[in-house]
N, C-alpha and C positions, 0 to 999 in steps of 0.2 A: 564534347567532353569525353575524355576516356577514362572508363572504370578501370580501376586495376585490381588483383588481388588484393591489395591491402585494404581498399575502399570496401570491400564485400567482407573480410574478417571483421573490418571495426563496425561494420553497418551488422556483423550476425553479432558481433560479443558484445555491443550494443543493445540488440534486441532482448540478448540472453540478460544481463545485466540488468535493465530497463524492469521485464520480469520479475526475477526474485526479488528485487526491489520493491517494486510495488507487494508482490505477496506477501514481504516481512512485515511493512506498512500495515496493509489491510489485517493482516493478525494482530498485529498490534493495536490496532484501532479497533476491529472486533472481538478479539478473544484475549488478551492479555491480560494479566493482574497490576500490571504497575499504576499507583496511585493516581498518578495525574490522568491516564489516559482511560481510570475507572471513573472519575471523577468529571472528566471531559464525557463519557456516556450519559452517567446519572444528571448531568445538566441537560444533556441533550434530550434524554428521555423524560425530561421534565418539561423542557417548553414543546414535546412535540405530541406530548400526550394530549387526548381532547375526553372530560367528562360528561359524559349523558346518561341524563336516568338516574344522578347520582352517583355513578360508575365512571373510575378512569378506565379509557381505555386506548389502546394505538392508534395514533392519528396517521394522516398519508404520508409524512416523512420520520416515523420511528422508525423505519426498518433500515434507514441509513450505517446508522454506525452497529447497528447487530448481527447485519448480511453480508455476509461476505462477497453475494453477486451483486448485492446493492452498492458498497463502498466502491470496491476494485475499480471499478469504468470513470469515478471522480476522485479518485489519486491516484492513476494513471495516467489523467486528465495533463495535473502540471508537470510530473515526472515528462512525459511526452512533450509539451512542451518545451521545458526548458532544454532538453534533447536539441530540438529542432532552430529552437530561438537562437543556442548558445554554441547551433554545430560540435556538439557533445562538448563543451568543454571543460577541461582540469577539474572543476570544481564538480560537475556532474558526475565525471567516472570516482569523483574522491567521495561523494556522499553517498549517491548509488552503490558504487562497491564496496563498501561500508557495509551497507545494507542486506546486500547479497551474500557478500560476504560473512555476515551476520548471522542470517539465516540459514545458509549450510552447514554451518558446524554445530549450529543448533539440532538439524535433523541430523547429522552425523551424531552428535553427541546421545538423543533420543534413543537413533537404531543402534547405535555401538553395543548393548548390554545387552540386547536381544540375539 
């Protein structure tokens, strides 16, 4: 099998891609204000909570959807996958860069005023 050039650009913009992707993800799933995805938290932090003593407290899967180092590694998980499953395709770069896409002009938009 011979690698060419272009095999190495789509397998880096890829990589890059794959990335902010996931990072938009895992913000939005950790830190975001939009409804459903505050609401997908508060459910989760309801069945993962455990009470002793009378006291709620963190059980061993609440830090899932509040950690950013905790979420990242399982939604990257299928993003990664379907990568691989689907030898990136159409639909992958169309969501994915979406997502990335999403994300940088968001931090663009942040620093611009600064």
């Amino acid at each position: 099998m011979v690698v060419t050039a272009l095999d190495i650009f789509e397998i880096i913009a890829a990589v890059v891609v794959g990335i902010l992707s996931v990072a938009r993800l895992t913000r939005l799933l950790v830190l975001d204000t939009w409804p459903p995805v505050v609401a997908l938290r508060d459910w989760w932090d309801s069945k993962t909570s455990v009470r002793e003593d009378g006291e709620e407290r963190e059980g061993p899967w609440y830090a899932l959807v509040s950690c950013p180092y905790c979420a990242a590694p399982w939604l990257t998980l299928p993003i990664l996958a379907w990568a691989v499953l689907s030898d990136t395709h159409w639909t992958w770069w169309l969501f994915n860069g979406w997502l990335a896409a999403a994300y940088i002009a968001a931090i663009i938009v942040v620093k611009d005023g600064e």
